[in-house]
Backbone as numpy.savetxt, mean C-alpha at the origin, in Angstrom:
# Nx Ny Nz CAx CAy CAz Cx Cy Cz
8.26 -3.58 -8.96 7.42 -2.42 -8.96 8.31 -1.19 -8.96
8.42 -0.38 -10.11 8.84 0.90 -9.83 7.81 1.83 -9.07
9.09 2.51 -8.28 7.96 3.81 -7.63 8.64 5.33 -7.98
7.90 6.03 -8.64 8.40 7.32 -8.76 7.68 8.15 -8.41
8.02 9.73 -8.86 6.66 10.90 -8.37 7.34 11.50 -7.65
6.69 12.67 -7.29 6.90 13.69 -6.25 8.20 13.31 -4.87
8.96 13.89 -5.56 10.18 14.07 -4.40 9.91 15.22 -3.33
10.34 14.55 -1.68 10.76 14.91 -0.79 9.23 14.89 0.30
8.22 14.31 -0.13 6.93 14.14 0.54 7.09 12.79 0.99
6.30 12.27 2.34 6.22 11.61 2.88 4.87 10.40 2.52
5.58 9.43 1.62 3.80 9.18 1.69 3.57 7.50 1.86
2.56 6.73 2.35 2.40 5.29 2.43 2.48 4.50 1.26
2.70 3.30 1.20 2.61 2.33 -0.28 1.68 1.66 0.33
0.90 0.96 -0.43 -0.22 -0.20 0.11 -0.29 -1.29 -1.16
-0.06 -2.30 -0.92 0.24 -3.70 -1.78 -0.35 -4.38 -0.95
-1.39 -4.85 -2.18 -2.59 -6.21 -1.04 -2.53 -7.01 -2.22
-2.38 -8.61 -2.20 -3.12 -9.72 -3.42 -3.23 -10.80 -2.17
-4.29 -11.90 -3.11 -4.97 -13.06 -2.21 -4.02 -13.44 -1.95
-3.08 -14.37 -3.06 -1.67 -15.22 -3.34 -0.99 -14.32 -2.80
0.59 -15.11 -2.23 1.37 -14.68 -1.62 2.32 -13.92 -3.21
2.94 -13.03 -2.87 3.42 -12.21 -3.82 5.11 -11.80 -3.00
5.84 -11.70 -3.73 7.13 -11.42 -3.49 7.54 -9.77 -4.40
6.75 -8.72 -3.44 6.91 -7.59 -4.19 8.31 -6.96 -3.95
8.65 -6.29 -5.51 10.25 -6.39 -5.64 9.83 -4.13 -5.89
10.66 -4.10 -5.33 10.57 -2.68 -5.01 11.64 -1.84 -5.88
11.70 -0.50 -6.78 12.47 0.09 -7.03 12.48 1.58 -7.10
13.15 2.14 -6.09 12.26 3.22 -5.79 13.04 4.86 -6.20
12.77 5.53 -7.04 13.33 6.79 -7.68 14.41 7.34 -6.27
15.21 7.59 -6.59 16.21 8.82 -5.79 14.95 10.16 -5.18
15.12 10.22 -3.98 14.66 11.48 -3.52 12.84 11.08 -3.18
12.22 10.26 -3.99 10.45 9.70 -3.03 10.74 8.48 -1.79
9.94 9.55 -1.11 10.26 9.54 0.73 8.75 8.08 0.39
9.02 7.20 1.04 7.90 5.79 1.71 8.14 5.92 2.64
7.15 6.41 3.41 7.52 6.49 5.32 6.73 4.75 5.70
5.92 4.42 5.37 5.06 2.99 5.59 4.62 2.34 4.21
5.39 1.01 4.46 4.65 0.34 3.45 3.31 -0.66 4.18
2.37 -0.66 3.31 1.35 -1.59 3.98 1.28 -2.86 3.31
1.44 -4.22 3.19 1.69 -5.33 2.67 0.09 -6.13 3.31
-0.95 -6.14 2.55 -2.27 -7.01 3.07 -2.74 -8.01 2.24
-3.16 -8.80 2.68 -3.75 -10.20 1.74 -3.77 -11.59 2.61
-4.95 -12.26 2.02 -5.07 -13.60 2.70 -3.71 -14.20 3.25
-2.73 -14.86 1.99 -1.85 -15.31 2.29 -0.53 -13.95 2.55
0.39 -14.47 3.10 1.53 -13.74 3.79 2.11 -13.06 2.38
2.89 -11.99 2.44 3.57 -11.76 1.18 4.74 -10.83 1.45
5.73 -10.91 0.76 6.68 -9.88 1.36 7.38 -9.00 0.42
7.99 -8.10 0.42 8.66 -7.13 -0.11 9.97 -6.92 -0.08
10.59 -6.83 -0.93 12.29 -6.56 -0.77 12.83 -5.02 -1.67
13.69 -4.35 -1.48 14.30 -3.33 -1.70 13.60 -2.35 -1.26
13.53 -2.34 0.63 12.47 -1.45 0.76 13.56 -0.48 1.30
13.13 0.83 1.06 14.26 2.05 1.20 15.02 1.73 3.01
15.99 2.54 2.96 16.11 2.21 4.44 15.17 3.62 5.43
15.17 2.68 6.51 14.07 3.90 7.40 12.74 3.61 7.00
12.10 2.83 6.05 10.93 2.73 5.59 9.88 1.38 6.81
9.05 1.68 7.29 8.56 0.96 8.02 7.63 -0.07 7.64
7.42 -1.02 7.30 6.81 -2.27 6.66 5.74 -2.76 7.72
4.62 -2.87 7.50 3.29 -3.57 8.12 3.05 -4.54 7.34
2.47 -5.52 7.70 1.86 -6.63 6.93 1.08 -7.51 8.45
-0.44 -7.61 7.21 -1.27 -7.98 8.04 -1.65 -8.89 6.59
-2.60 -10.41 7.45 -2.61 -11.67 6.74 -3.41 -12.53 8.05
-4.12 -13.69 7.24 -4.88 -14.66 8.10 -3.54 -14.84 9.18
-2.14 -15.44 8.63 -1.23 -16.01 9.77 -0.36 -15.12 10.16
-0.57 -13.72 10.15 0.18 -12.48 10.89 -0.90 -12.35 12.23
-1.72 -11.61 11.69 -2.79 -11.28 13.06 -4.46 -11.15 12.60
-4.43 -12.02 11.15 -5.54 -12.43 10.69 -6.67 -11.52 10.54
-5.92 -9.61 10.51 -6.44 -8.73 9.98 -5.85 -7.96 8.77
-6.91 -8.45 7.46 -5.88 -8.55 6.50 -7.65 -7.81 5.38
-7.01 -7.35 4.47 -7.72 -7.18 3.31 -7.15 -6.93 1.73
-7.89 -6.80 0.53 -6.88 -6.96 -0.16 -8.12 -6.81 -1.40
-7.99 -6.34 -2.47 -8.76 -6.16 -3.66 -7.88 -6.42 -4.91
-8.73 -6.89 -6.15 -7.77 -6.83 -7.51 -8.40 -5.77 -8.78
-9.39 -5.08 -7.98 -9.88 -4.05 -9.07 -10.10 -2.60 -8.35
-10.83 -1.71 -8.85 -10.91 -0.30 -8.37 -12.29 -0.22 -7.83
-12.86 -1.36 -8.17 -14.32 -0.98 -8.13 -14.71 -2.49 -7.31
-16.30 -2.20 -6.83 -16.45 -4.00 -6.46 -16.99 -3.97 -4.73
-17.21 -5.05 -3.99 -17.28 -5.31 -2.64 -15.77 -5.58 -2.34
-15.10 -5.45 -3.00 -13.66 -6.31 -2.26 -12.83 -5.05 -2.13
-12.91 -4.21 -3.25 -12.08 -2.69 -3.18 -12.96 -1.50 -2.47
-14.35 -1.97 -2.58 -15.14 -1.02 -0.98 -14.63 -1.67 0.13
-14.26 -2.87 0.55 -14.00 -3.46 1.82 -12.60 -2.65 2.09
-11.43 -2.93 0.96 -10.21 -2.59 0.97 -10.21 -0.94 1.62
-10.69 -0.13 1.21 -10.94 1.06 1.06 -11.70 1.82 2.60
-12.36 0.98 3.07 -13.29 1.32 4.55 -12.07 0.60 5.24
-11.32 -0.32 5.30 -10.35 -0.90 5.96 -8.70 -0.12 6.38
-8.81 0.76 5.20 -7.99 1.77 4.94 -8.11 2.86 5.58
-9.44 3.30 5.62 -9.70 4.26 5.70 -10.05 4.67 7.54
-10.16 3.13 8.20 -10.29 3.00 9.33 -8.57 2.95 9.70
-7.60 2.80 9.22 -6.18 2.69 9.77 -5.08 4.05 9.53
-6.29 5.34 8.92 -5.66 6.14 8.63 -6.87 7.65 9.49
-7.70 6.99 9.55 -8.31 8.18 10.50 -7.56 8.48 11.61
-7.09 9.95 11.99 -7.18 10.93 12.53 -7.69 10.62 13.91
-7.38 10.82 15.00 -8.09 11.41 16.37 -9.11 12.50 16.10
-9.06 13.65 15.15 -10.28 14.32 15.28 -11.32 13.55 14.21
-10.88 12.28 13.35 -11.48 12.27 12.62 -11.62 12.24 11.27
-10.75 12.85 11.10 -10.74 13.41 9.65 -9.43 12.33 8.93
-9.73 11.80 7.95 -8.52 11.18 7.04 -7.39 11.66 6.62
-7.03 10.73 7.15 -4.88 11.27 6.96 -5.04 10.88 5.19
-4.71 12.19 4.51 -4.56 12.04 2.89 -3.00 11.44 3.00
-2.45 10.40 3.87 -1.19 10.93 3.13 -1.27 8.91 2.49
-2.00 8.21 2.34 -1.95 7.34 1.13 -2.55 6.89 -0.04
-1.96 6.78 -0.98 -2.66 6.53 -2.69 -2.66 4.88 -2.67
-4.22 4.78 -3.12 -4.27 3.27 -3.10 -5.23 3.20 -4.85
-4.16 2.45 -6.02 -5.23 3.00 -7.08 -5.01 0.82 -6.91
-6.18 0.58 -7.29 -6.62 -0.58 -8.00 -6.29 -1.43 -8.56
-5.69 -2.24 -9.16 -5.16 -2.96 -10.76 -4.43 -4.19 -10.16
-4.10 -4.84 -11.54 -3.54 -5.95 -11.35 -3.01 -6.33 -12.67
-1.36 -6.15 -11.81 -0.51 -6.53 -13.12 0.98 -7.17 -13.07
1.73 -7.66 -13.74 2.96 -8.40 -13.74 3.76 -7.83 -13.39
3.98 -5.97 -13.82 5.14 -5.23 -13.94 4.14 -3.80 -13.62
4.56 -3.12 -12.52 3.80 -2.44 -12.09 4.80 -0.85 -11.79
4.22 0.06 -12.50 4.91 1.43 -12.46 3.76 2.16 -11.51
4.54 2.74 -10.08 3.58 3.60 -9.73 4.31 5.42 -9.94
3.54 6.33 -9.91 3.71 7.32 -9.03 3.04 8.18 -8.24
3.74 8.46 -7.24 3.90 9.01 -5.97 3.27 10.46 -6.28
2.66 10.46 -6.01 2.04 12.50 -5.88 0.49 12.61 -5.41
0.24 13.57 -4.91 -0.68 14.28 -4.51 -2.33 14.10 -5.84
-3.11 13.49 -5.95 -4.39 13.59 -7.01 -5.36 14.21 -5.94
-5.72 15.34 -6.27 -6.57 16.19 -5.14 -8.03 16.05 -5.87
């Protein structure tokens, strides 16, 4: 997975599939990943994760709070999305914008990193 986009912002990655996945990370000079989130039935892990970058992963055999979608749309990417959205609320409430979670499913995966307001 390349990751590029907006240098010097702080922002989450979120990688969920059912199957266990061995996500391979490559990440532009200068885009800050403060948390990666790793979710899905089975366990899955990540390698070339920046240093300082903090890695979560939740799964049936982590702590069996886990979710995970393969489209943008659906009951599985509303589940993904309220699940998200409960691990990023705020004390007053209000949603921490600081992660991009877009949808898809693919072999070779280019993201970038920036702000879609």
């Amino acid at each position: 997975m390349n990751v590029s986009g907006d240098t010097g912002q702080n922002r989450d990655l979120v990688l969920t599939s059912y199957e266990p996945v061995n996500w391979v990370l490559t990440v532009q000079n200068g885009v800050l990943i403060n948390k990666i989130i790793v979710s899905g039935y089975h366990l899955s892990r990540v390698t070339n994760v920046p240093s300082g970058t903090q890695v979560e992963y939740h799964s049936l055999s982590t702590n069996g709070k886990y979710n995970y979608s393969y489209q943008s749309s659906g009951q599985e990417y509303d589940s993904l999305k309220q699940w998200l959205t409960g691990l990023y609320r705020a004390p007053d409430g209000e949603l921490d914008g600081n992660f991009m979670f877009p949808g898809y499913s693919a072999s070779s995966i280019n993201v970038y990193v920036g702000y879609k307001g």
